[in-house]
C-alpha positions as CSV (number, residue, x, y, z in Angstrom):
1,X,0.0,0.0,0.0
2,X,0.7,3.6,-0.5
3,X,1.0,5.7,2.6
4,X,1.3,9.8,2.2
5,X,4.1,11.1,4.7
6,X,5.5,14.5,5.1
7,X,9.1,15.8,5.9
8,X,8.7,18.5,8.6
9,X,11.7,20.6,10.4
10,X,10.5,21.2,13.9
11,X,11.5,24.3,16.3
12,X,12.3,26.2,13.2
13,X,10.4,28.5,11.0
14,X,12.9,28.2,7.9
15,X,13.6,25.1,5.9
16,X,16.3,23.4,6.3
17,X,16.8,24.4,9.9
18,X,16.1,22.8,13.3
19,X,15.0,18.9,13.7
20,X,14.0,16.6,10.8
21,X,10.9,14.9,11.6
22,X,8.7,12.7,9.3
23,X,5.6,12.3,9.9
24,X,2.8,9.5,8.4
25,X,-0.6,10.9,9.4
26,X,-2.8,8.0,8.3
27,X,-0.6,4.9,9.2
28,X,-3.4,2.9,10.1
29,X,-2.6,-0.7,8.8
30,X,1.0,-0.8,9.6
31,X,2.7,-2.9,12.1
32,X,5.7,-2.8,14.4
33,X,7.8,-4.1,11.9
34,X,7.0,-2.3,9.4
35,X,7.3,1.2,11.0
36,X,10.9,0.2,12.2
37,X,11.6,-0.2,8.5
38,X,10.4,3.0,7.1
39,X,11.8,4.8,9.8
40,X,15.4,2.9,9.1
41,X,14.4,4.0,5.3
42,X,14.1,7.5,5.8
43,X,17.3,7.7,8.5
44,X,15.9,10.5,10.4
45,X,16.1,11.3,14.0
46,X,12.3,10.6,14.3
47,X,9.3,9.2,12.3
48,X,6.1,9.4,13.9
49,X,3.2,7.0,12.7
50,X,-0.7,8.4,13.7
51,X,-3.3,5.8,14.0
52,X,-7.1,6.6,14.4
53,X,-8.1,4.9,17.8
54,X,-11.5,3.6,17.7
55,X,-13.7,5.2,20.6
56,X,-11.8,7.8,20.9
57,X,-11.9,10.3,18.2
58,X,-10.7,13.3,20.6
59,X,-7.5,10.9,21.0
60,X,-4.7,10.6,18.3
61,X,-2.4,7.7,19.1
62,X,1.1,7.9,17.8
63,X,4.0,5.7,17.4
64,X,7.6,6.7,17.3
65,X,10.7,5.2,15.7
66,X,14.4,6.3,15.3
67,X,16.7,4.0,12.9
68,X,17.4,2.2,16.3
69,X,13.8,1.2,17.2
70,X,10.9,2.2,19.3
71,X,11.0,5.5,21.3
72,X,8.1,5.4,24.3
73,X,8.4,9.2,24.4
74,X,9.7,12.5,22.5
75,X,9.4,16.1,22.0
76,X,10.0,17.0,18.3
77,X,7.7,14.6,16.8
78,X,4.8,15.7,19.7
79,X,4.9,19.0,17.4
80,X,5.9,17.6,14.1
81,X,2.8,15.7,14.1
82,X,0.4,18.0,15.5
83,X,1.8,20.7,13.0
84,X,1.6,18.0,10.1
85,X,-2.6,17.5,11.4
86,X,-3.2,20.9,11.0
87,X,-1.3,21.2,7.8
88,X,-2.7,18.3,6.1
89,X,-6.3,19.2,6.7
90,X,-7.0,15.4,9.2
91,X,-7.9,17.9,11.9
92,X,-11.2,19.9,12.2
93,X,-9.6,23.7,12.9
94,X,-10.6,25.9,16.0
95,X,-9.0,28.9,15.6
96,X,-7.3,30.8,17.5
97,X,-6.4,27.5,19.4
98,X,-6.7,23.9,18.1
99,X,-6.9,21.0,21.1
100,X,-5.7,17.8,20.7
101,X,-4.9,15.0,22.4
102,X,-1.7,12.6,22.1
103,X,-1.2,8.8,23.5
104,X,2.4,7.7,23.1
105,X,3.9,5.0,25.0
106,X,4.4,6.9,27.7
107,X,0.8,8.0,27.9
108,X,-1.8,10.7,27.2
109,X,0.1,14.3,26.3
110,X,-2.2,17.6,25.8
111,X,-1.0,20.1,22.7
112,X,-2.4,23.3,21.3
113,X,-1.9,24.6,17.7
114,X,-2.1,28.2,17.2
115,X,-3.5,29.5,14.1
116,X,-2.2,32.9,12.0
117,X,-4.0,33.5,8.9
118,X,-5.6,30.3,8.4
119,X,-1.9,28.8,9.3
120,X,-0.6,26.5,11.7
121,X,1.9,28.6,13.6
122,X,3.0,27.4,16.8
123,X,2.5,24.1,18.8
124,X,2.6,23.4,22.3
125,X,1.9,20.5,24.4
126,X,2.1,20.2,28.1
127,X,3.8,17.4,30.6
128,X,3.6,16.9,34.3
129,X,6.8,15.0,35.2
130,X,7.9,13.6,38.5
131,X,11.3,14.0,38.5
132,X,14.4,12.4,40.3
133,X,17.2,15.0,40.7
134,X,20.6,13.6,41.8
135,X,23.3,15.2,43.2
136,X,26.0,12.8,43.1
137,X,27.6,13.0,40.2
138,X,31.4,12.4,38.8
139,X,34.1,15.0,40.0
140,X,34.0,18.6,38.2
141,X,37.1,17.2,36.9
142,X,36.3,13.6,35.7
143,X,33.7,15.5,33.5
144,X,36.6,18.3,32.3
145,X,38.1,14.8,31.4
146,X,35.3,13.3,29.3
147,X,34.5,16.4,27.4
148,X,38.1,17.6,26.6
149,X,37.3,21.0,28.5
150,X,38.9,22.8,31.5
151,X,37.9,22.3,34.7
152,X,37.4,26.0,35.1
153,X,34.7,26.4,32.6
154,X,32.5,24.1,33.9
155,X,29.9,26.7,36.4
156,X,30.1,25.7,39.9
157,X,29.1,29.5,41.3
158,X,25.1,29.6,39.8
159,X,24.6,26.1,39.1
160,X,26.3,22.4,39.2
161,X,26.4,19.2,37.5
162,X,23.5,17.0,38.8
163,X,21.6,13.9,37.4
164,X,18.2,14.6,36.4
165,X,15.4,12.0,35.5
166,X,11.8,12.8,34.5
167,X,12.2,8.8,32.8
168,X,15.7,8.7,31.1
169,X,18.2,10.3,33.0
170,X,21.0,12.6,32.0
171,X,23.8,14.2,33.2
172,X,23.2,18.2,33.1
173,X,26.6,20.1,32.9
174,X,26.4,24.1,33.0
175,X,29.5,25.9,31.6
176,X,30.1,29.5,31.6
177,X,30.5,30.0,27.9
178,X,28.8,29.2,24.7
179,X,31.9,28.6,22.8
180,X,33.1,25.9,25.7
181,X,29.8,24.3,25.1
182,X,30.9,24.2,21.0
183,X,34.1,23.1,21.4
184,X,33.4,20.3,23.8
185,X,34.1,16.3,22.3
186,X,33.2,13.8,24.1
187,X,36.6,11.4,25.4
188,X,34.9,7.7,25.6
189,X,38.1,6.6,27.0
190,X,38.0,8.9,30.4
191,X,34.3,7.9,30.3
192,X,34.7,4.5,30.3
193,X,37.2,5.2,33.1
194,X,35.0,7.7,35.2
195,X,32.0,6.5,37.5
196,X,29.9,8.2,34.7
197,X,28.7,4.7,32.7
198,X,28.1,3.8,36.7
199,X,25.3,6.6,37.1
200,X,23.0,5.3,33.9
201,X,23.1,8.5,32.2
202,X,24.1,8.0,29.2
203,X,23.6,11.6,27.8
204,X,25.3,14.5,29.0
205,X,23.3,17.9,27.9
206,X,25.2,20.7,28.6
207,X,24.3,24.2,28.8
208,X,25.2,27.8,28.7
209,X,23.5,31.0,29.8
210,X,25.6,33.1,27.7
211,X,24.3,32.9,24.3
212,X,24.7,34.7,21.5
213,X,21.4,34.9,20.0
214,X,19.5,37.8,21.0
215,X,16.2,36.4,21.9
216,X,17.6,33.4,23.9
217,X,18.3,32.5,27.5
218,X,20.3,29.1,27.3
219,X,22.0,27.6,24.2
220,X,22.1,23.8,25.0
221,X,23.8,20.7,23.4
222,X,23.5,17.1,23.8
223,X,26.5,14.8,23.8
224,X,27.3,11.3,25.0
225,X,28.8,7.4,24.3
226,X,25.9,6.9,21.8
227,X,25.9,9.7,20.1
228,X,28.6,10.4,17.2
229,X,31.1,13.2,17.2
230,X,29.7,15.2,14.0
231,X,26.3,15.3,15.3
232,X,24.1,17.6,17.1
233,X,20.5,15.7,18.1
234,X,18.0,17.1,19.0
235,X,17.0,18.7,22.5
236,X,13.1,18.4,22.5
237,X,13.1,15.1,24.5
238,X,15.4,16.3,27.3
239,X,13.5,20.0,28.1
240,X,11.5,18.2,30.9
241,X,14.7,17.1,32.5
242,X,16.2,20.9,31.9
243,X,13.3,22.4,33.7
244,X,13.8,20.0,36.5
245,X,17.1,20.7,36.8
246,X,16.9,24.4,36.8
247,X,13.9,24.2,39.4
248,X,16.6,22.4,41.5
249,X,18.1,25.1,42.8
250,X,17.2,27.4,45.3
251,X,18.1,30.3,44.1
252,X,14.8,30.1,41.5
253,X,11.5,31.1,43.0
254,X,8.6,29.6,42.8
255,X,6.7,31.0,40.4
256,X,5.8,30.6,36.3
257,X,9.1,31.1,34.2
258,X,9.4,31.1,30.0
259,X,12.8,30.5,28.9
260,X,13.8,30.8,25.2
261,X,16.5,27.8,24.5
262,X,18.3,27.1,21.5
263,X,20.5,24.2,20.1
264,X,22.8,24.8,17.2
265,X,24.3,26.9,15.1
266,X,22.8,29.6,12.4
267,X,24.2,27.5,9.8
268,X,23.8,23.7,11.0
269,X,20.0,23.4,11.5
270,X,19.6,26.2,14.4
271,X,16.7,25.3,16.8
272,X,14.2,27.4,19.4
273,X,12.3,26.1,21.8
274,X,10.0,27.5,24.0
275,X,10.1,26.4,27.4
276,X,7.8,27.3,30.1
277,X,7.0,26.0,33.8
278,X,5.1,26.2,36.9
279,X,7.8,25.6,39.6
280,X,6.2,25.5,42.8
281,X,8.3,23.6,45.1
282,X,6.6,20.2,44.9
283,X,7.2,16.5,43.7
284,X,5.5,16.9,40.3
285,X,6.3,19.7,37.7
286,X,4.6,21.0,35.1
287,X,5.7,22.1,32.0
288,X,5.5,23.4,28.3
289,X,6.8,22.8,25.6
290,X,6.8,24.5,22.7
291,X,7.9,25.7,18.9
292,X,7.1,25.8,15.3
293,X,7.0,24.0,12.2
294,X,7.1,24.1,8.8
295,X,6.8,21.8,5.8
296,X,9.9,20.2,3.8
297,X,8.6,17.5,1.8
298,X,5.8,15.6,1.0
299,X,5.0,12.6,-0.8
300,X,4.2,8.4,-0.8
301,X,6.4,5.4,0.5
302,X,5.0,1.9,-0.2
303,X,5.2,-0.7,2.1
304,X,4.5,-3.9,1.2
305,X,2.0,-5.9,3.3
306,X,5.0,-9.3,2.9
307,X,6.8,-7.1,5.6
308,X,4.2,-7.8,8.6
309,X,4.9,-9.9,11.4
């Protein structure tokens, strides 16, 4: 069978910017096997498959797949898919706001597409995460070590390194300046020699509040074992762990905060996210995420039905 698909860059409103996120809004039909396939086709970060769930026409369920396999939850394709929806006409349009209603893996997920000029401009969607925040993490030097960076630029006055989980953990690392946070490569040898592959992160995002784009408070980067040298993944997933680890520290009052954050460069696929949460001091936090989208590609893949389990 034939199945339409669309090719969308995500936290961007330029082409060829931001994430790349494909998107299959009628997958309906297609099994496990099959969607690992297609998504090993394309080689993106993401593919997202939407099925219509019987019963529930208020609730869109979604499947996601990297090259690897199955993902139980991520950010980009949250508003890859929503955006695609809107764009593709297989949502009824409220303007100014559209409601919808996600199920991944890891359960039900709220989003909102704004509208401008009969457009799809913005989407956000909102999580309430219990997070587990860890302060015991490898020496301000071990992690100098493992990202080929001095010891000195890693920020120990505002902030600290510390392990945050909201479901896969990572190791947030705050250095003073955007170009440490460029220059850093990850040393798999003083990692595999640190307690670090002992703490089950297996991610490191840093971060930097000195950023040289004028409309943003943190530039951010992901790096790790797992992820090569001459890339730059995306960032979406790991925003709930960012707002937990900022909320970690005492410094930040309670209260609602909206932080701009980027990943990239102007040139290499340049990403802004919207982040905004309600920190009020308790066990569960909840957040927003949001961005916009716009269209790359569209067009048909066929799938045969000899590839089903």
């Amino acid at each position: 069978m034939k199945y339409k698909y669309y090719i969308t860059d995500v936290f961007t409103n330029r082409i060829f910017n931001g994430a790349q996120v494909a998107v299959f809004p009628e997958a309906d039909g297609l099994n496990s096997n099959q969607m690992a396939l297609v998504a090993e086709e394309l080689n993106l970060f993401e593919t997202v498959f939407i099925f219509h769930k019987e019963g529930a026409e208020d609730i869109h369920k979604m499947k996601i797949f990297s090259p690897r396999g199955e993902i139980d939850f991520a950010g980009h394709p949250v508003v890859a898919a929503a955006y695609v929806l809107a764009y593709s006409g297989n949502i009824e349009v409220k303007e100014p706001y559209t409601p919808l209603v996600f199920e991944q893996n890891s359960g039900l997920m709220n989003v909102n597409v704004t509208w401008k000029e009969g457009k799809p401009s913005f989407v956000q969607f909102s999580r309430n995460v219990s997070p587990i925040v860890d302060y015991y993490t490898p020496t301000v030097g071990e992690i100098a070590d493992f990202l080929n960076i001095d010891s000195g630029s890693i920020d120990d006055k505002k902030y600290s390194p510390r392990l945050v989980s909201c479901g896969f953990p990572y190791l947030v690392v705050p250095v003073f300046y955007y170009e440490t946070l460029k220059q850093a490569k990850f040393n798999y040898s003083a990692w595999s020699q640190s307690i670090a592959p002992q703490t089950a992160a297996q991610e490191i995002l840093l971060f930097s509040s000195k950023t040289p784009f004028q409309y943003s408070d943190f530039s951010v980067r992901l790096v790790g074992p797992s992820i090569g040298s001459d890339v730059e993944p995306p960032v979406g997933t790991a925003m709930p762990a960012f707002a937990s680890y900022l909320c970690s520290f005492d410094h930040l009052q309670k209260g609602t905060y909206t932080f701009a954050v980027d990943r990239g460069e102007e040139k290499t696929r340049w990403s802004m996210i919207n982040l905004e949460m309600d920190h009020k001091g308790e066990d569960e936090l909840t957040l927003r995420v949001g961005g916009e989208a716009v269209t790359v590609a569209e067009g048909y893949m066929n799938i045969p039905d000899y590839y089903k389990e």
